[in-house]
N, C-alpha and C positions, 0 to 999 in steps of 0.2 A: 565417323561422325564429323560434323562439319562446324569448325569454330569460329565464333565469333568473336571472342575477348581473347586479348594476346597481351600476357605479363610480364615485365621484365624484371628480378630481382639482386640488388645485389646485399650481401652480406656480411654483417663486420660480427665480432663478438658481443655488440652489446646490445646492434640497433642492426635495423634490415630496409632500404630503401625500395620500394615498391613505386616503378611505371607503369601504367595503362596505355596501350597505344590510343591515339588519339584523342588521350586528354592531355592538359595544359602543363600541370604541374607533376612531379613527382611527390608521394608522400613518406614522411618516415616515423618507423614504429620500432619502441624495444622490442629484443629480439627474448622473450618473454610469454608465458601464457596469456599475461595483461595483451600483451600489444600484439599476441594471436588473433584474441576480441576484438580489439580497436582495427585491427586490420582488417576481420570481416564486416566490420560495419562501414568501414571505408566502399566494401566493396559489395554492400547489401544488394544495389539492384543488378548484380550479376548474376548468371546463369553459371553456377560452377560447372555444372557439364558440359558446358561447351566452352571452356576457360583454356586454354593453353598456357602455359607458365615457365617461364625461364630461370632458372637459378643457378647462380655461379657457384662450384662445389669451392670451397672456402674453409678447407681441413676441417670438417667436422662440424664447425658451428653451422651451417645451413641444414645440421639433419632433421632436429625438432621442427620445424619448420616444412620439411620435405612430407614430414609426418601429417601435419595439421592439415597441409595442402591435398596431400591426396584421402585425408579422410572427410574433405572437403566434395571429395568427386571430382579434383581439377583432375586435366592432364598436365604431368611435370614431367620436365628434362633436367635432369642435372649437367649446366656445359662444363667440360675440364678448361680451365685457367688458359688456357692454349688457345682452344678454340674462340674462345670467348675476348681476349687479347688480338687476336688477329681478326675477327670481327671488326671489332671496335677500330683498330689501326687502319682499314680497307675503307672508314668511314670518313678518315681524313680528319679526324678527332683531334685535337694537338692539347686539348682541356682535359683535364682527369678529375673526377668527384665520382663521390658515389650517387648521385642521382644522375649524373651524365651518364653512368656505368647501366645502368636502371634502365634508363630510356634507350640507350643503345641492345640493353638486353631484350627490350620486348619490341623493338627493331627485330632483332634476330629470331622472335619466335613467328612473330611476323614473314620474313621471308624465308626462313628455313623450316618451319613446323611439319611440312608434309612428309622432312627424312629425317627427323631427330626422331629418336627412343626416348619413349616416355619410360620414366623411372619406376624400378618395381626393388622394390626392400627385398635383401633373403629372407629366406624361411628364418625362423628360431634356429632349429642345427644348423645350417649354415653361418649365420651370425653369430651364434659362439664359438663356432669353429673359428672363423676370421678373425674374432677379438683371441681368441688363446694364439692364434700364429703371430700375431701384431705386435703379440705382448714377447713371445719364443725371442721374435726376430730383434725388439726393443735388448733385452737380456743376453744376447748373444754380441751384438755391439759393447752393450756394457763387458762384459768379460773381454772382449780383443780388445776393448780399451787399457783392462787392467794388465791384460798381457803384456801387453806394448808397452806399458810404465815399468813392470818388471825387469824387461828387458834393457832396461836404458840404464847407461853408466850414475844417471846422477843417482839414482834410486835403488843401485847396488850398491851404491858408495854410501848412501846413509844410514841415519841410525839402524838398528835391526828392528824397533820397533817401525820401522816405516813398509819394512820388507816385509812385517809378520801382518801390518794393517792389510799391505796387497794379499797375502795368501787367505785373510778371512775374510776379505771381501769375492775372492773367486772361488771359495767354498762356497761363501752362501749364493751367492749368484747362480753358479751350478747346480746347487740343489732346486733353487728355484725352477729354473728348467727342467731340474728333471720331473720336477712337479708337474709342470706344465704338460708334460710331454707324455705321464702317464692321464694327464686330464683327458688329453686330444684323444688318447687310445682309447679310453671309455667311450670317450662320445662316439668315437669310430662303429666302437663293438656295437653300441646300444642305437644305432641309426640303419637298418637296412639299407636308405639310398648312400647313404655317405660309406659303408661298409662296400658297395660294388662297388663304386666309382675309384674307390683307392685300391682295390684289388683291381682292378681294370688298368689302372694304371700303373700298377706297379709291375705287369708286363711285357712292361716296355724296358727291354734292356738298356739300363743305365738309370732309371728310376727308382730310386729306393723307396725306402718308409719315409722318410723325411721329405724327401723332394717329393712323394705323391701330396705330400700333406701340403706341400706349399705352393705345388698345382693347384691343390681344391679350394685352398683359403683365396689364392691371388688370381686363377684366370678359370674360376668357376664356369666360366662361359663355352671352355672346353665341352666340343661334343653338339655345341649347336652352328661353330660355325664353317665356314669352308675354309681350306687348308691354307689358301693366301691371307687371309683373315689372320687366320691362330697366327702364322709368323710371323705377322707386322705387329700385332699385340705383342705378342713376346720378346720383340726386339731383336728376331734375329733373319728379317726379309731383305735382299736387298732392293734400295731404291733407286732410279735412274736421276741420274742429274744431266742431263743433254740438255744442251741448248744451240740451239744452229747447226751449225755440220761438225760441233764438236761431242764427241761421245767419251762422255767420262767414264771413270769406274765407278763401276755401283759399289755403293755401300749402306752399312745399317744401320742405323740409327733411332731414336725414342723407344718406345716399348715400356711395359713395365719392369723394370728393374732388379726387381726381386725376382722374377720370374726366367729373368736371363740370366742374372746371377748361379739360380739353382742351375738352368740348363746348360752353362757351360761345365758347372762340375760331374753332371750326366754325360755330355760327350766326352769329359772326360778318362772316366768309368769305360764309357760303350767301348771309345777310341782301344781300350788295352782287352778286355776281357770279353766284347760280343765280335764273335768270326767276321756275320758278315756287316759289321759298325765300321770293323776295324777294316775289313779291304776296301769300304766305300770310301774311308780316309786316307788310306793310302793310296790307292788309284789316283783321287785327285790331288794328292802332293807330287805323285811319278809325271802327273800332267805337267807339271810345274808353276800347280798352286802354294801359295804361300800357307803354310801351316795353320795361320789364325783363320785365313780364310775357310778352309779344308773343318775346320773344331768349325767354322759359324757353322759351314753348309749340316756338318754333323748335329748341330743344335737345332738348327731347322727340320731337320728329318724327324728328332725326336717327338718335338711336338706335334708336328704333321700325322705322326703316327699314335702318338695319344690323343690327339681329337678323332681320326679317324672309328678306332678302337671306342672311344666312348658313344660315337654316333653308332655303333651296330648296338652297343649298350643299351641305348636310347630306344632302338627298334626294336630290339626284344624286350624292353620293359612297355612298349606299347602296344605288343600282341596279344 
């Protein structure tokens, strides 16, 4: 479909500033039910279906809003902070405001709108799958935190009531999760699509129960895209940095985080106990690759091969 109206929005917790391209001003609205309303009336003689819309994802606060928007019939893009930053900087911008941020964002749906992904919410299973891992992975920090205090001389050296606060606070903390964890399992059992997808994924030598779960909560996208794809998401592709006649070494870098986190502990696993994980790893250490290099290449296979695996998944559930 062919757009006419192009939005740029940026977003704070309280308030949301809204560009139109080719009008004059920026306007701004709490970020509110109220100032949902005031904002579509701002934008009464627009054609939502054929609205394009830009929004900067803003930890969270921009989701009601994401909501409103597409139950409005816009199309919306959520940009990652990144993208959206290096826009705005190519723009030669040296001002920073959130309505400068605005107008520079519907600049961007402006001339990028024909390769941006309009945004689409998970399902309900998916969505409380994401919120139980979110919450796992919050709880799991907090316990290496309290670990880490136990461990330290000051905190051995005091009262014992200080000792006894650390040990009930990693009880409860742990129970928490394990809470959690029997929550995730239900919902596993009680979901057909989310029941294949973890047994599909779990496989994959060096993927357990846990790491399919934090495959499916964190790079859901698994299974729709192509293999270069999965391991620049994941953060474990390398990238070229040449410039002139000089050719650097690749290396890897962004990705999601949690997602490469899990997959190093998988080549971990693969590296000792899958035959042929483990000679792909050591072949290229006999090359004389460096070790960490040899564990990324191994990271990257693993994923390669859990999107692969989900994409025949895909094909037999559309037979």
């Amino acid at each position: 479909m062919q757009m006419i109206h192009f939005l740029g929005v940026d977003v704070s917790q309280d308030w949301f500033d809204v560009a139109i391209f080719g009008s004059a001003k920026p306007a701004q609205f709490q970020n509110s039910e109220a100032g949902f309303d005031a904002f579509a009336q701002h934008c009464v003689d627009l054609d939502w279906s054929k609205c394009f819309v830009v929004v900067e994802a803003t930890g969270g606060y921009e989701t009601r809003l994401l909501r409103y928007l597409i139950a409005q019939g816009a199309h919306v893009h959520r940009a990652t902070p990144l993208h959206a930053k290096h826009f705005i900087r190519s723009l030669g911008l040296k001002a920073k405001t959130d309505k400068i941020d605005a107008l520079a964002l519907a600049r961007y749906a402006v001339e990028r709108h024909a390769e941006l992904p309009v945004f689409v919410f998970p399902d309900e299973e998916q969505s409380a799958f994401n919120d139980l891992m979110m919450r796992r992975g919050d709880l799991v920090a907090f316990a290496a935190a309290e670990k880490a205090r136990a461990s330290q001389p000051r905190y051995k050296d005091a009262a014992s009531s200080v000792m006894q606060s650390i040990e009930a606070m990693l009880g409860f903390i742990e129970a928490q999760i394990a809470a959690i964890e029997a929550e995730l399992d239900a919902l596993v059992e009680a979901s057909p699509t989310l029941s294949r997808r973890i047994e599909t994924l779990r496989t994959v030598k060096g993927v357990g129960r846990l790491s399919a779960y934090a495959l499916q909560a964190f790079m859901p996208e698994l299974g729709t895209l192509t293999r270069r794809t999965a391991a620049s998401l994941a953060g474990c592709a390398p990238h070229p940095r040449d410039s002139g006649i000089k050719n650097r070494k690749r290396s890897v870098f962004g990705g999601r985080g949690t997602v490469k986190r899990m997959l190093f502990l998988a080549a971990m696993t693969a590296r000792r106990y899958e035959p042929a994980l483990k000679a792909f790893f050591e072949k290229l250490v006999a090359t004389g690759k460096p070790k960490m290099v040899a564990l990324t290449a191994l990271m990257r296979k693993i994923i390669v091969i859990a999107n692969a695996r989900l994409k025949e998944l895909n094909l037999q559930s559309s037979w």
